[in-house]
N, C-alpha and C positions, 0 to 999 in steps of 0.2 A: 864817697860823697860826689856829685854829679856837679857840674861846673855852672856857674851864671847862667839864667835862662829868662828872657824874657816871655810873659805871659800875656797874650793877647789875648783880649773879651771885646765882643762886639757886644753893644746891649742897644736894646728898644724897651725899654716899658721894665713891669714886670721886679721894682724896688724891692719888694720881699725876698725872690727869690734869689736877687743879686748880692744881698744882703747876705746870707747864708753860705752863698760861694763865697764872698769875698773873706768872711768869717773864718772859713774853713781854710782859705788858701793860707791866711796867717798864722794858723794853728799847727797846721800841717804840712808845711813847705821851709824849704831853706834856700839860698841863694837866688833870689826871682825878682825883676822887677814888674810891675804890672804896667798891662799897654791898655785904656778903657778906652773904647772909641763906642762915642753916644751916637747915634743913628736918630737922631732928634725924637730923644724920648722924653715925657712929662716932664714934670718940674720937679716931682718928687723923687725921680729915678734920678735927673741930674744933681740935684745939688747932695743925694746921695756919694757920686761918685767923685764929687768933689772934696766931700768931708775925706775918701778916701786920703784924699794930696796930702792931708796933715798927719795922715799915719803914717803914710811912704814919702817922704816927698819928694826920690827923686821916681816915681813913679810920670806917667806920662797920663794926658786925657787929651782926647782929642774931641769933636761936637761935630757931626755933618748939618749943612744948611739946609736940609731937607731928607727925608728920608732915603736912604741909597740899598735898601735891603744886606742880607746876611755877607753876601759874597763881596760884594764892594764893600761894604764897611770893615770884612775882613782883609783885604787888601790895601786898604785906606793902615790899617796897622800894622800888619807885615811888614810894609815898609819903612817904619819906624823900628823895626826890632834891631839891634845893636850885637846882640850873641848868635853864637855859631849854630844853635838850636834854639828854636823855638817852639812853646806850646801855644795850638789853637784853641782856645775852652769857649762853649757854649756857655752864656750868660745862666742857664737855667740847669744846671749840674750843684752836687756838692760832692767835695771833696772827703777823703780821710786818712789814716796813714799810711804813708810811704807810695801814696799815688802818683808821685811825681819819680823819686829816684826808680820807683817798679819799672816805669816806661823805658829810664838809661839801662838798666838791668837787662831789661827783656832785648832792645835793640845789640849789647855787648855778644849776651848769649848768641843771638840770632846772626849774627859777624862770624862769632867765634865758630860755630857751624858752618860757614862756610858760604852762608849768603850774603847778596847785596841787598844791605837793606834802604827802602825807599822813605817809608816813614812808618813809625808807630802808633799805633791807636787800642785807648781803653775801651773793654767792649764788656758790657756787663754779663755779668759770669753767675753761674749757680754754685754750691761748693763743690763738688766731685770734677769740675772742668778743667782741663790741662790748664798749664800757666801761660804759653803763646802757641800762636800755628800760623803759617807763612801764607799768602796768599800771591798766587800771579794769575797771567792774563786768564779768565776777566778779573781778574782780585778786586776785590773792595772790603776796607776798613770803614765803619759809620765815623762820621766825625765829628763827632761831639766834643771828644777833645783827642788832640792830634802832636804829635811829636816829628818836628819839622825839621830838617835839614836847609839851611839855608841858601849855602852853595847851591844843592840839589834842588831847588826848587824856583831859584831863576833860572838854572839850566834850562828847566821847565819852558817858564814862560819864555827864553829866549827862543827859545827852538817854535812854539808857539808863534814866535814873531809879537806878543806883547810880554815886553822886556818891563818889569816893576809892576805888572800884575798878574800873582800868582797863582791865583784859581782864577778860574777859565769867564769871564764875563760875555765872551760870543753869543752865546745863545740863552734867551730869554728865561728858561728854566732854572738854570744854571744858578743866577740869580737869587735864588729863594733856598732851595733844600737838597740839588746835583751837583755842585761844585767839588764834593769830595771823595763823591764816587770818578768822577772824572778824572781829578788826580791822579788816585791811585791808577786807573786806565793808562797817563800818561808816562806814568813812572813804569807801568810792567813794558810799557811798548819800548823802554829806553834801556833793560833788564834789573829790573829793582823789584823785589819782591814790597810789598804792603803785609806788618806785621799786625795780629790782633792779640792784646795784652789782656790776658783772661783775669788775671789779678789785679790791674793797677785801680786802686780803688776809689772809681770816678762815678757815680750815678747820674742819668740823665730823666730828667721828668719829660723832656720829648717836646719840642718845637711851644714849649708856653710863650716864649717872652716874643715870639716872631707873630703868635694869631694862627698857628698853626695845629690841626688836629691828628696828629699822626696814627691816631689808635694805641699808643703806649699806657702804660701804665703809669697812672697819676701821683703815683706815691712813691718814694724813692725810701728803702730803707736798709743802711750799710750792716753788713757783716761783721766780723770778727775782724777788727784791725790788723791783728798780728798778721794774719792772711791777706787781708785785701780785698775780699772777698766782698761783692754785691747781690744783695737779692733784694729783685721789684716784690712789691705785695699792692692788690690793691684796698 
């Protein structure tokens, strides 16, 4: 069983599909508390997430006074996170089984091998794909949903020179949908590998709830649980 993990969701907009993760996260998870930081979205997305407080209630909500996009909103919650690890999840993902302990699993194996691991990340998988493969410099994990070392990641920004904010907010890009390719960049340059967790079974619809058109596939439909396993269809 994988220890206390608080889960960060940035959200903007996009009530249905937050709905479905959140659904999901209670179904299929154990030991989590959820971090929701609203990025000033409608009124039907917030008081969505408020009705959350009465199902968890030591759960956290935070509301920015105006829009701050993906990365600051995600760092706006990081720094509320309370455990030793944290997951990043993308507001427009669903969840299903064993998508959370898979990510502790895959990170132990990838230790127990003999690397240092930087963070883990679910990457949607077809079924004949291995279950993890390591990446370093350039590495990149997508980050849809992300498996975070805490320590490890102020280290980051300390080194960085901005100390409590963890993904990279310098440059304007960064901002919206590079923040986590950067990451991982900063973690290889410090010898941390970026793990990709071909099993943990996380679906991502692809930048919906930001206004974003990635070219993904619109339809997210899970696999075989026992496995973990994700296939897009559209």
């Amino acid at each position: 069983m994988h220890p206390q993990t608080d889960i960060v969701i940035p959200v903007h907009g996009k009530r249905e599909l937050l709905e479905k993760l959140v659904e999901g996260i209670f179904q299929h998870s154990q030991n989590f508390r959820l971090i929701l930081v609203d990025d000033y979205s409608d009124v039907e997305t917030t008081a969505f997430m408020m009705s959350v407080l009465l199902r968890q209630t030591y759960a956290l909500y935070i509301r920015t006074a105006s829009q701050n996009w993906f990365t600051r909103a995600s760092n706006l919650g990081l720094r509320m996170v309370r455990t030793n690890r944290c997951i990043l999840l993308n507001s427009d993902c669903v969840v299903d089984v064993n998508w959370l302990q898979e990510l502790y699993d895959v990170w132990a194996e990838a230790e127990a091998s003999g690397l240092k691991v930087g963070m883990v990340g679910s990457v949607l998988s077809e079924p004949e794909q291995r279950r993890w493969a390591d990446f370093r410099e350039p590495g990149y994990v997508t980050g849809h949903c992300l498996l975070l070392n805490m320590s490890l990641i102020s280290e980051v920004a300390n080194r960085r020179g901005t100390p409590g904010w963890y993904l990279d907010e310098t440059r304007h890009d960064m901002l919206h949908i590079n923040s986590d390719r950067f990451m991982s960049y900063d973690l290889n340059r410090m010898g941390y590998a970026t793990i990709a967790a071909f099993k943990s079974a996380v679906g991502h619809y692809g930048g919906q709830s930001w206004g974003y058109n990635l070219g993904r596939l619109a339809q997210v439909k899970l696999g075989d649980p026992l496995k973990g396993e994700i296939i897009t269809a559209g």
